[in-house]
GUPA-144812 format. One record per residue (C-alpha): residue in one letter; x, y, z. Coordinates in Angstrom, 1 decimal, m for minus. Example, Ala and Ser with C-alpha at 12.3 -4.5 7.8 and 13.67 -1.06 7.14 Angstrom:
<atoms>
<atom><gupa>A</gupa><xx>12.3</xx><yy>m4.5</yy><zz>7.8</zz></atom>
<atom><gupa>S</gupa><xx>13.7</xx><yy>m1.1</yy><zz>7.1</zz></atom>
</atoms>
This chain:
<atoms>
<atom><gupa>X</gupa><xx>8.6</xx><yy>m1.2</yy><zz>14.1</zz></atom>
<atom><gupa>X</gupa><xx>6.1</xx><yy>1.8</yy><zz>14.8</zz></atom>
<atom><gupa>X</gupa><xx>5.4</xx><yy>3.5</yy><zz>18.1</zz></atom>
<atom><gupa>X</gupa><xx>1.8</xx><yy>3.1</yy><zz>19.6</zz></atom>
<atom><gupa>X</gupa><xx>1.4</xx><yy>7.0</yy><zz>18.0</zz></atom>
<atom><gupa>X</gupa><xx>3.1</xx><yy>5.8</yy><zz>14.5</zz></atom>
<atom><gupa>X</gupa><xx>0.6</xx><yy>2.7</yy><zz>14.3</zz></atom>
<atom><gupa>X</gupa><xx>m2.6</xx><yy>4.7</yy><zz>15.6</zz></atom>
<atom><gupa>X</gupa><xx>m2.1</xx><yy>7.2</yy><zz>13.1</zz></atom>
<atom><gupa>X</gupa><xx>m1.7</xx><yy>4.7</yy><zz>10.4</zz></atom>
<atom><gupa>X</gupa><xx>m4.6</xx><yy>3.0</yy><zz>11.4</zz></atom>
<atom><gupa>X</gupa><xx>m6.3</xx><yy>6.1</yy><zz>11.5</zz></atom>
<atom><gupa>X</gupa><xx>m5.8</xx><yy>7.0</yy><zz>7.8</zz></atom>
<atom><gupa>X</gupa><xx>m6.4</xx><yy>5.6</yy><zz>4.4</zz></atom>
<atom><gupa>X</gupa><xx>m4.9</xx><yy>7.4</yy><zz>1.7</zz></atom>
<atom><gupa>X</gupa><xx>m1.4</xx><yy>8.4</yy><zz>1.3</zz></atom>
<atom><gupa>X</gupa><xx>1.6</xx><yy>9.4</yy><zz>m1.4</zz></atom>
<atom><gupa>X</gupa><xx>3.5</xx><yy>6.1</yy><zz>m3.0</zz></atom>
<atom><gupa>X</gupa><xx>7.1</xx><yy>7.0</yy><zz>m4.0</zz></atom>
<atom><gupa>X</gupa><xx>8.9</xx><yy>4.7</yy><zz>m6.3</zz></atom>
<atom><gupa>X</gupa><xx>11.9</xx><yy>4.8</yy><zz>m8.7</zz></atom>
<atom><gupa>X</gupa><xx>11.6</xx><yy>5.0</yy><zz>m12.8</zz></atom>
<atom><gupa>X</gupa><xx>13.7</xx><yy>3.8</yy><zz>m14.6</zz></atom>
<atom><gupa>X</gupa><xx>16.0</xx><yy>6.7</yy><zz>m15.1</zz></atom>
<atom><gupa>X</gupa><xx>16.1</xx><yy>7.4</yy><zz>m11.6</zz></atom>
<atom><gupa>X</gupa><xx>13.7</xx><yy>9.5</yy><zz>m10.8</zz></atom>
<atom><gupa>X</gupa><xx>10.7</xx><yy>9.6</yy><zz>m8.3</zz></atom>
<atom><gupa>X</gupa><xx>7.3</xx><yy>8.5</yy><zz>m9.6</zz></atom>
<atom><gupa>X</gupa><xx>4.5</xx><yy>9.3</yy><zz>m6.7</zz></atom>
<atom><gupa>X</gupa><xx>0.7</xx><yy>8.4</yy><zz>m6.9</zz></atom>
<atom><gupa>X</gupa><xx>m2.0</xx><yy>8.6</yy><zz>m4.2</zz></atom>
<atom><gupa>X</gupa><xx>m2.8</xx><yy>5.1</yy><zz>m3.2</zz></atom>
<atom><gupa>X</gupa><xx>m5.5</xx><yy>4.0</yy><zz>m0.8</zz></atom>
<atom><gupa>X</gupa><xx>m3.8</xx><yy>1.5</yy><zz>2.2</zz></atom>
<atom><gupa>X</gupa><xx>m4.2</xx><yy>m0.4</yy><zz>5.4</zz></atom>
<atom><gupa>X</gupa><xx>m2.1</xx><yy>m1.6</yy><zz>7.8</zz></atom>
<atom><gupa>X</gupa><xx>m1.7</xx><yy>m5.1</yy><zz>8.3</zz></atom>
<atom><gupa>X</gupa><xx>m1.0</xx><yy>m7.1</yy><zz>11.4</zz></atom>
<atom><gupa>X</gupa><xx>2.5</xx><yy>m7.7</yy><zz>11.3</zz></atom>
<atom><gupa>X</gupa><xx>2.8</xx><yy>m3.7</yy><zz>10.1</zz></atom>
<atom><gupa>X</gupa><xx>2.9</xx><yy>m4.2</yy><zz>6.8</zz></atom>
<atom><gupa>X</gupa><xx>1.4</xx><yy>m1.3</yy><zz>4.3</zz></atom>
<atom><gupa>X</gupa><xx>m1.0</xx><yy>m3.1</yy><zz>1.5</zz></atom>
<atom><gupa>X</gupa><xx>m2.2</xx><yy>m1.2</yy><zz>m1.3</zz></atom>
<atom><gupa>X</gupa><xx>m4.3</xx><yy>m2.5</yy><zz>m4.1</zz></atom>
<atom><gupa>X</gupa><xx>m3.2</xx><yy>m1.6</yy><zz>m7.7</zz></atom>
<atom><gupa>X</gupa><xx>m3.6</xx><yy>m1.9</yy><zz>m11.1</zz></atom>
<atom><gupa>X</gupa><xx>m0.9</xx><yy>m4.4</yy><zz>m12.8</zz></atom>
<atom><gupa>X</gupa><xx>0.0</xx><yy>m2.1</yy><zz>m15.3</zz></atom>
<atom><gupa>X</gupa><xx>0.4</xx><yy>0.8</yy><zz>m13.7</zz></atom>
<atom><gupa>X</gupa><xx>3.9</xx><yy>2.6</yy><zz>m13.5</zz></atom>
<atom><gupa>X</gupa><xx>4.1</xx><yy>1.9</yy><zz>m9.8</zz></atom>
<atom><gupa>X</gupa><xx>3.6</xx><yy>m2.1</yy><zz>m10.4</zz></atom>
<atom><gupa>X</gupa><xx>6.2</xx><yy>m1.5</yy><zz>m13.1</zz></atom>
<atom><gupa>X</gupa><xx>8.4</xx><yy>0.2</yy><zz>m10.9</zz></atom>
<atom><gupa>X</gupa><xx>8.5</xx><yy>m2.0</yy><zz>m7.9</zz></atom>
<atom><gupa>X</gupa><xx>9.2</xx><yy>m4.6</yy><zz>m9.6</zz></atom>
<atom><gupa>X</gupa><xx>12.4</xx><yy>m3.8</yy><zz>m11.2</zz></atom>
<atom><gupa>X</gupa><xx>13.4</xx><yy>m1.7</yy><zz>m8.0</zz></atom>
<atom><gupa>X</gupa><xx>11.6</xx><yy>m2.5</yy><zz>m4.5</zz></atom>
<atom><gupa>X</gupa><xx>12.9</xx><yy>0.4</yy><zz>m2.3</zz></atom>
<atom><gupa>X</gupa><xx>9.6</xx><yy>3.0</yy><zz>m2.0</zz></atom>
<atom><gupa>X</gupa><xx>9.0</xx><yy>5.2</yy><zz>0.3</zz></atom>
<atom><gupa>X</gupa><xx>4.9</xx><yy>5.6</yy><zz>1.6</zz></atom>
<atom><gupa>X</gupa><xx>4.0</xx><yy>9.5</yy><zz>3.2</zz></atom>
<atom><gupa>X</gupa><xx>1.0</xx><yy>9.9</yy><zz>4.9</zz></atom>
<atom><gupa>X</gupa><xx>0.4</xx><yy>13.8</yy><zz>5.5</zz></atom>
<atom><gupa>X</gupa><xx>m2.7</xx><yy>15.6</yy><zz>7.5</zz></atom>
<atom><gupa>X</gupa><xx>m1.7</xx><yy>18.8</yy><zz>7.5</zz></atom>
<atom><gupa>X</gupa><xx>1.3</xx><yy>19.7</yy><zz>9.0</zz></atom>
<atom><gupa>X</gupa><xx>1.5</xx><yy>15.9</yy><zz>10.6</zz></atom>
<atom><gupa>X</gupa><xx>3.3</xx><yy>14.0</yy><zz>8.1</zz></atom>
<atom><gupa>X</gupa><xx>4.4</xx><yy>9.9</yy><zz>8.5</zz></atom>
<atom><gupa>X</gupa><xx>6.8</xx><yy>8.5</yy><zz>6.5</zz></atom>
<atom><gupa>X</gupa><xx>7.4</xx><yy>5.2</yy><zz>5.8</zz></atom>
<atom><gupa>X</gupa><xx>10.7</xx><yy>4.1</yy><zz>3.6</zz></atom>
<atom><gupa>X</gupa><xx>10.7</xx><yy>m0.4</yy><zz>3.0</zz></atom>
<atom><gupa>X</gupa><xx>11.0</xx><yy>m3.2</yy><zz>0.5</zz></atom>
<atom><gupa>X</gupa><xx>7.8</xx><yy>m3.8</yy><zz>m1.4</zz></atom>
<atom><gupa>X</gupa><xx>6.9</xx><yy>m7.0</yy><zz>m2.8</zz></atom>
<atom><gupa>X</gupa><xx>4.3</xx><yy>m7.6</yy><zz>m5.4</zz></atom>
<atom><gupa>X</gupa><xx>1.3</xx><yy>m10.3</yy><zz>m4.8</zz></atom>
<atom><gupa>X</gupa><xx>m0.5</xx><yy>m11.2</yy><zz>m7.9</zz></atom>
<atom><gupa>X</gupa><xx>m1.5</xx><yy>m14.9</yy><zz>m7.3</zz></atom>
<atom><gupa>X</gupa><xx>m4.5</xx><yy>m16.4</yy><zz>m6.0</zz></atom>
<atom><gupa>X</gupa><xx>m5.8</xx><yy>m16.9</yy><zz>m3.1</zz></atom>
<atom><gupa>X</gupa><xx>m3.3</xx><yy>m15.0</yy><zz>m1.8</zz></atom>
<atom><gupa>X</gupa><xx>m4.3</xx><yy>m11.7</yy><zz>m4.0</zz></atom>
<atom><gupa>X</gupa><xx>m7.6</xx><yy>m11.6</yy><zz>m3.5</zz></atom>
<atom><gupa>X</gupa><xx>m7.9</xx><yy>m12.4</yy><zz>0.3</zz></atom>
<atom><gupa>X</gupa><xx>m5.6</xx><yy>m9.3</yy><zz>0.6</zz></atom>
<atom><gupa>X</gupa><xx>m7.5</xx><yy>m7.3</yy><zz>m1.9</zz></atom>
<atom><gupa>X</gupa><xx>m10.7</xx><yy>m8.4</yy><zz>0.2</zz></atom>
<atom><gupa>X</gupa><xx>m9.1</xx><yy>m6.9</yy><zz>3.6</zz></atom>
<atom><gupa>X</gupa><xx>m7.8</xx><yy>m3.7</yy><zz>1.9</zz></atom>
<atom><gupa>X</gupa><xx>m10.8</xx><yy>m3.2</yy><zz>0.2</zz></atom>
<atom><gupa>X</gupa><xx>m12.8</xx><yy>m3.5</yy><zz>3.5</zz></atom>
<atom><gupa>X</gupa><xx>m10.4</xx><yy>m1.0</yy><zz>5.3</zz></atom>
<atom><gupa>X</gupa><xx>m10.6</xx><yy>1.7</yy><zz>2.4</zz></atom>
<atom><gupa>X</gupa><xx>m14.3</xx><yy>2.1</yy><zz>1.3</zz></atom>
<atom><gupa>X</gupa><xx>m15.1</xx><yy>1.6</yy><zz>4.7</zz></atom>
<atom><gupa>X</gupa><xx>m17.2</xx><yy>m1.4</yy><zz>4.0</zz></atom>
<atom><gupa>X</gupa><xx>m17.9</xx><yy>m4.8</yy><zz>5.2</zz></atom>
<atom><gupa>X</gupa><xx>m15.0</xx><yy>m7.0</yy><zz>4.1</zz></atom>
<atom><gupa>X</gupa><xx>m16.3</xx><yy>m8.9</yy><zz>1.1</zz></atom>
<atom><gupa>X</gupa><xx>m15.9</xx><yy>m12.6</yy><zz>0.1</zz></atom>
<atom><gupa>X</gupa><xx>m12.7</xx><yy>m13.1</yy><zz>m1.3</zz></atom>
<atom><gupa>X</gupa><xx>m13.9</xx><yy>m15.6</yy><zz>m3.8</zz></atom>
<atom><gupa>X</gupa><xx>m16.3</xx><yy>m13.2</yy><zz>m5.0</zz></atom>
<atom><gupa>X</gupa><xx>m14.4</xx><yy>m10.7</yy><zz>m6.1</zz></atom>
<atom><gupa>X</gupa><xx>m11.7</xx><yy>m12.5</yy><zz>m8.3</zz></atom>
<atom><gupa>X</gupa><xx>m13.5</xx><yy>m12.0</yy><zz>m11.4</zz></atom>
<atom><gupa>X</gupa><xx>m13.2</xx><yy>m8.6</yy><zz>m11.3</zz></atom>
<atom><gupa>X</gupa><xx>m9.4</xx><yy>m8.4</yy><zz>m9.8</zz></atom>
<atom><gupa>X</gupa><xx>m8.9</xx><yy>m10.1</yy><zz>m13.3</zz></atom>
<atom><gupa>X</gupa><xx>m11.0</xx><yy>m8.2</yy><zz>m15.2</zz></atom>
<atom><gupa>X</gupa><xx>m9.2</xx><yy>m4.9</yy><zz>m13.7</zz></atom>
<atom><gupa>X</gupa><xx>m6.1</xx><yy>m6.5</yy><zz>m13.5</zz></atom>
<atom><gupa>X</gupa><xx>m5.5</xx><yy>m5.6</yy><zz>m10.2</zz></atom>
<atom><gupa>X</gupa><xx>m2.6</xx><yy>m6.8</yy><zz>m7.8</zz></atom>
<atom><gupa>X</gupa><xx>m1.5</xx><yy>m6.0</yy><zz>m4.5</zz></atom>
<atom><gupa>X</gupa><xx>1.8</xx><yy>m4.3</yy><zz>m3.3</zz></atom>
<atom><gupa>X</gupa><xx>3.3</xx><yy>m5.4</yy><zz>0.3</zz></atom>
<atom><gupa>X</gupa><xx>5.5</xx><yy>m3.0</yy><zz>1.8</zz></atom>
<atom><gupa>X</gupa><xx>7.9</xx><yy>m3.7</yy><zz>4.5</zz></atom>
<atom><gupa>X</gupa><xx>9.2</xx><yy>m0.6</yy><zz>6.8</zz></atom>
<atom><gupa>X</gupa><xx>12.9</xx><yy>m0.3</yy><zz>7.5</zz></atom>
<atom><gupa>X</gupa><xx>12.6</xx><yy>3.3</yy><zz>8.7</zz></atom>
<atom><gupa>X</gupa><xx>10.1</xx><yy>5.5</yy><zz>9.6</zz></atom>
<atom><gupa>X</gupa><xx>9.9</xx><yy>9.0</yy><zz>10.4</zz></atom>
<atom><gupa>X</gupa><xx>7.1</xx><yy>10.6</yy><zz>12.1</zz></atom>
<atom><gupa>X</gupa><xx>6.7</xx><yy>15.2</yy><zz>11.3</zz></atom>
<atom><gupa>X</gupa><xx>4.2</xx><yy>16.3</yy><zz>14.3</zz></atom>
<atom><gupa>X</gupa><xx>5.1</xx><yy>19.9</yy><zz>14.0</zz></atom>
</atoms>
């Protein structure tokens, strides 16, 4: 799906803008923290009840930008929600890794508080991308 630029610059970053659709139609955006997984997948960790969990949902199509500067990626796909174990929280595990920049923790070890926070993961599949270098 991505070009060897596309996926390095991906890989290179770890915070982007999350577009989905309320329910009247409009955009809802929020700054998420990702990573890319290995079949090119974006996985963001989230709060359950947050409007983009909400959103998503009831209507999948998003849209993920990743901008640095005047360098922008965008990434339009289905996203799916993961809120089972141990599904959840080995993916919670790998994203957390790739965002604070820390060693990947024990999955197991951090359910307790993925309950306590209520946290889920959202799975995005690209259909299109477009990539701004100028």
């Amino acid at each position: 799906m991505y070009t060897n630029e596309e996926k390095a610059y991906l890989i290179a970053h770890k915070w982007a803008v999350l577009a989905t659709g309320r329910t009247d139609g409009s955009p809802q955006q929020a700054m998420v923290g990702y990573m890319l997984d290995e079949e090119g997948r974006i996985l963001i960790s989230t709060q359950v009840l947050m409007a983009k969990w909400r959103n998503i949902t009831r209507q999948p199509r998003v849209s993920v930008s990743i901008p640095d500067g005047r360098v922008n990626l965008v990434v339009y796909g289905m996203a799916e929600t993961v809120d089972a174990d141990p599904e959840r929280a080995e993916l919670s595990a790998d994203v957390l890794a790739v965002v604070l920049g820390q060693d990947r923790p024990d999955p197991s070890a951090i359910v307790t508080w993925l309950d306590q926070d209520n946290r889920g993961i959202v799975r995005i599949t690209p259909n299109k991308v477009l990539f701004h270098t100028t």
